[in-house]
C-alpha positions as semicolon CSV with decimal commas, in nm:
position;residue;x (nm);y (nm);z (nm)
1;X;3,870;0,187;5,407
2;X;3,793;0,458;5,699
3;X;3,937;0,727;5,638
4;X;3,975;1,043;5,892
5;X;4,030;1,410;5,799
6;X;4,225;1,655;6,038
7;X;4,258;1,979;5,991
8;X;4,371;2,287;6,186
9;X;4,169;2,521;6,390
10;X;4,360;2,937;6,318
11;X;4,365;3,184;6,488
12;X;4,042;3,390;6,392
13;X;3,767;3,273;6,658
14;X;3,399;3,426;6,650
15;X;3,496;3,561;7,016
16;X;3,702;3,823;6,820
17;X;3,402;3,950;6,611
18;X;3,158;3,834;6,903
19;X;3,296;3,883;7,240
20;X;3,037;3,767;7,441
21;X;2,931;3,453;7,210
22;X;3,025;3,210;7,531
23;X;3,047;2,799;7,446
24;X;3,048;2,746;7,060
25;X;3,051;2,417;6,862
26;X;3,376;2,393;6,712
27;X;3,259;2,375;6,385
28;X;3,157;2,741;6,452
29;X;3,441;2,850;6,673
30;X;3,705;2,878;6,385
31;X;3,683;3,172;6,105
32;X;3,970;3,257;5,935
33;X;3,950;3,164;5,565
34;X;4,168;2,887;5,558
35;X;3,994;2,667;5,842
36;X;3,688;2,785;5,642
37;X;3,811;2,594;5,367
38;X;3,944;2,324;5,540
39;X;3,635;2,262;5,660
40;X;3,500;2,335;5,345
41;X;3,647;2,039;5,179
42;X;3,624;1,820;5,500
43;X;3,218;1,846;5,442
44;X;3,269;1,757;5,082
45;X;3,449;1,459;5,098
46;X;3,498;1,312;5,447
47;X;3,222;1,121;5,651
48;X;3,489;1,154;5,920
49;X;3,636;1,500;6,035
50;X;3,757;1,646;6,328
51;X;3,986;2,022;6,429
52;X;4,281;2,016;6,591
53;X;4,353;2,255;6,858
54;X;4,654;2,339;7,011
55;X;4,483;2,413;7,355
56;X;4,153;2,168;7,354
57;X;4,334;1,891;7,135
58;X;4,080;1,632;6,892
59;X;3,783;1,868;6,838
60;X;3,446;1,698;6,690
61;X;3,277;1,892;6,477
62;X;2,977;1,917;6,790
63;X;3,234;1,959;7,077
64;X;3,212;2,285;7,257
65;X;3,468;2,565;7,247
66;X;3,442;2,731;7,583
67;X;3,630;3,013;7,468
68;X;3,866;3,223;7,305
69;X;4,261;3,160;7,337
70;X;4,602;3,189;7,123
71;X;4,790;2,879;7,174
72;X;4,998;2,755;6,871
73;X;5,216;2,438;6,774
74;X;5,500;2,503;6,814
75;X;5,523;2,830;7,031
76;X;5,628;2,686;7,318
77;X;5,327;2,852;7,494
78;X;5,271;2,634;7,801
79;X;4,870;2,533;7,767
80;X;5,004;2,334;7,469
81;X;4,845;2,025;7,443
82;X;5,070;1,714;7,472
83;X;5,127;1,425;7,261
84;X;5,048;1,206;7,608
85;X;4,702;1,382;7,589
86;X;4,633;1,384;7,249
87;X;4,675;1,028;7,267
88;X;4,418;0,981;7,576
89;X;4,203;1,171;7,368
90;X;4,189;0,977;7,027
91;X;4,125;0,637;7,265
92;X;3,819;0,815;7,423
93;X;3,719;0,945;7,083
94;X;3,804;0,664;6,888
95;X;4,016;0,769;6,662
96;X;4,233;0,497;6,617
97;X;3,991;0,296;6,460
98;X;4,083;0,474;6,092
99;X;4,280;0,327;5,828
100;X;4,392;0,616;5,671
101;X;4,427;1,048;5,792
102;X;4,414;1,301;5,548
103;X;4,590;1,611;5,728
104;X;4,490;1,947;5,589
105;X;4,749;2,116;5,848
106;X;5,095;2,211;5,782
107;X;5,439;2,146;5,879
108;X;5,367;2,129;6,234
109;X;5,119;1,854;6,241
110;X;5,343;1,616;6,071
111;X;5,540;1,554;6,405
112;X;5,224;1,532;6,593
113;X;5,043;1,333;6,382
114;X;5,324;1,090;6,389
115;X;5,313;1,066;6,775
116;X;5,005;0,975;6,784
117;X;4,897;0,798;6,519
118;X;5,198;0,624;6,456
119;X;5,081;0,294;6,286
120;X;4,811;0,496;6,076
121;X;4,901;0,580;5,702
122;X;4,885;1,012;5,671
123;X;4,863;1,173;5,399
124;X;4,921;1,539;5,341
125;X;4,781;1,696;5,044
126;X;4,876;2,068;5,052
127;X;5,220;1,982;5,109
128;X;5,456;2,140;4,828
129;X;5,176;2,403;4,793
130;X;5,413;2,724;4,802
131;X;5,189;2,984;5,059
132;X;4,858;2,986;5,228
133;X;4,689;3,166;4,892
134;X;4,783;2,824;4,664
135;X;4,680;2,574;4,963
136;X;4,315;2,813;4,949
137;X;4,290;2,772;4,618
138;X;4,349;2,418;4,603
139;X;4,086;2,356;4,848
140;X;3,846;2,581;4,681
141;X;3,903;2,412;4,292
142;X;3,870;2,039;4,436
143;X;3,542;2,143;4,686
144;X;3,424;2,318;4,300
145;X;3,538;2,018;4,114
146;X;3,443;1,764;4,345
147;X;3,782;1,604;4,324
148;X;3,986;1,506;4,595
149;X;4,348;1,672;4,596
150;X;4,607;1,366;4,532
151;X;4,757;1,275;4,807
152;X;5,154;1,281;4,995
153;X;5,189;0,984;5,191
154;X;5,456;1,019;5,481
């Protein structure tokens, strides 16, 4: 099975502690502690990762961040990406070649997710979790462990 992790970008961005950092991979881009750990236990147990962005979309771990902004699902801000374009973008990047998503995002992402990808299964393994501090500590004890969280299938 080919599976696909997704998980969010935040709002932290090294152009807040670097201001002149210009272009940065997106695996760089993102530093607040729970991307960290997303990303953290993306490594760990995905072959297959990606961020996604409100403004740039499906981010490879390699794709460049030209950057800084503060877009969010959900905010109605209007450089939102669109579910047409999100779409356009997993055919280019081949996403929909994956069997299975694992979503490390929250509540927002479910309706996006299911725009998308709606004939892939998703699961969402943080959901339930009570506040950012559980999900983090979740993510941190599995990464430790080396055990995947169970999964929520919607």
């Amino acid at each position: 099975m080919k599976r696909l992790c997704i998980i969010p970008c935040g709002a932290k961005k090294i152009w807040d502690k670097q201001p002149a950092a210009g272009p940065t991979r997106a695996d760089q881009a993102y530093l607040s502690p729970f991307h960290q750990a997303c990303q953290g236990y993306a490594r760990a147990f995905f072959t297959d990762w990606l961020i996604l962005s409100a403004k740039h979309g499906f981010l490879l771990p390699d794709d460049q961040v030209p950057g800084n902004y503060d877009v969010s699902f959900g905010s109605g801000h209007p450089e939102t990406i669109s579910a047409e374009q999100l779409r356009t973008q997993a055919t280019e990047k081949g996403l929909y070649q994956f069997d299975q998503l694992v979503i490390l995002g929250g509540k927002k992402f479910r309706p996006i997710v299911a725009a998308v990808f709606p004939q892939t299964p998703a699961d969402f393994p943080l959901q339930g979790c009570p506040g950012i501090g559980k999900m983090l500590q979740r993510l941190h004890q599995a990464v430790a462990s080396g055990q995947e969280l169970s999964q929520s299938r919607t």
